[in-house]
C-alpha positions, 0 to 999 in steps of 0.5 A: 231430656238429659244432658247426653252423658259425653257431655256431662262427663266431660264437665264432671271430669273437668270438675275433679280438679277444682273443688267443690267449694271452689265451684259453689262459690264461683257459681254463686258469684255468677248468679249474684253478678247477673242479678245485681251488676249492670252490663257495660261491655264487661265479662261476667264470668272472669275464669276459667274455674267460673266458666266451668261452676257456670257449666256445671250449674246450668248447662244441664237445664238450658240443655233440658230446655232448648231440646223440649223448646225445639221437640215443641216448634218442630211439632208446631212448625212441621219442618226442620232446618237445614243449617245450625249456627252457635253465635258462642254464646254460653256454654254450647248447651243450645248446639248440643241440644239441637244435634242431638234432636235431629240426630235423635229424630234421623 
């Protein structure tokens, strides 16, 4: 499932006003920090423009698949819940994939 494209064009208008290098470097930077930087209390993504590139670059597949890893557990399970909570953690694709799957299913 794709990244409902609200969504997607918020990021990209976002995204017009930094360039695209900038971007590419900041989510490289992102991923090296993840890979290689222990986790001591400190924040990994130090920007706004690294919160955007890390938008930008991951959103979409997390979004893909938290949507297919719901499709699959409403199928198995055979109920849905009747609450939703965003702890606000990353990036929000997780809260937007499960609304528009019980939207979508309505």
């Amino acid at each position: 499932m794709e990244i409902p494209q609200s969504l997607r064009s918020a990021v990209e208008n976002l995204a017009e006003s930094i360039s695209h290098s900038k971007l590419l470097t900041d989510a490289q930077n992102i991923s090296m920090r993840y890979r290689s930087e222990r986790i001591n209390g400190e924040r990994l993504i130090t920007s706004k423009t690294e919160a955007l590139a890390y938008s930008a670059s991951r959103m979409p597949a997390t979004y893909g698949a938290v949507y297919t890893a719901l499709e699959s557990s409403m199928l198995t399970a055979g109920c849905v819940p009747k609450t939703l909570s965003d702890i606000g953690a990353g990036t929000g694709a997780a809260s937007w994939a499960a609304a528009q799957y019980w939207i979508w299913k309505k």
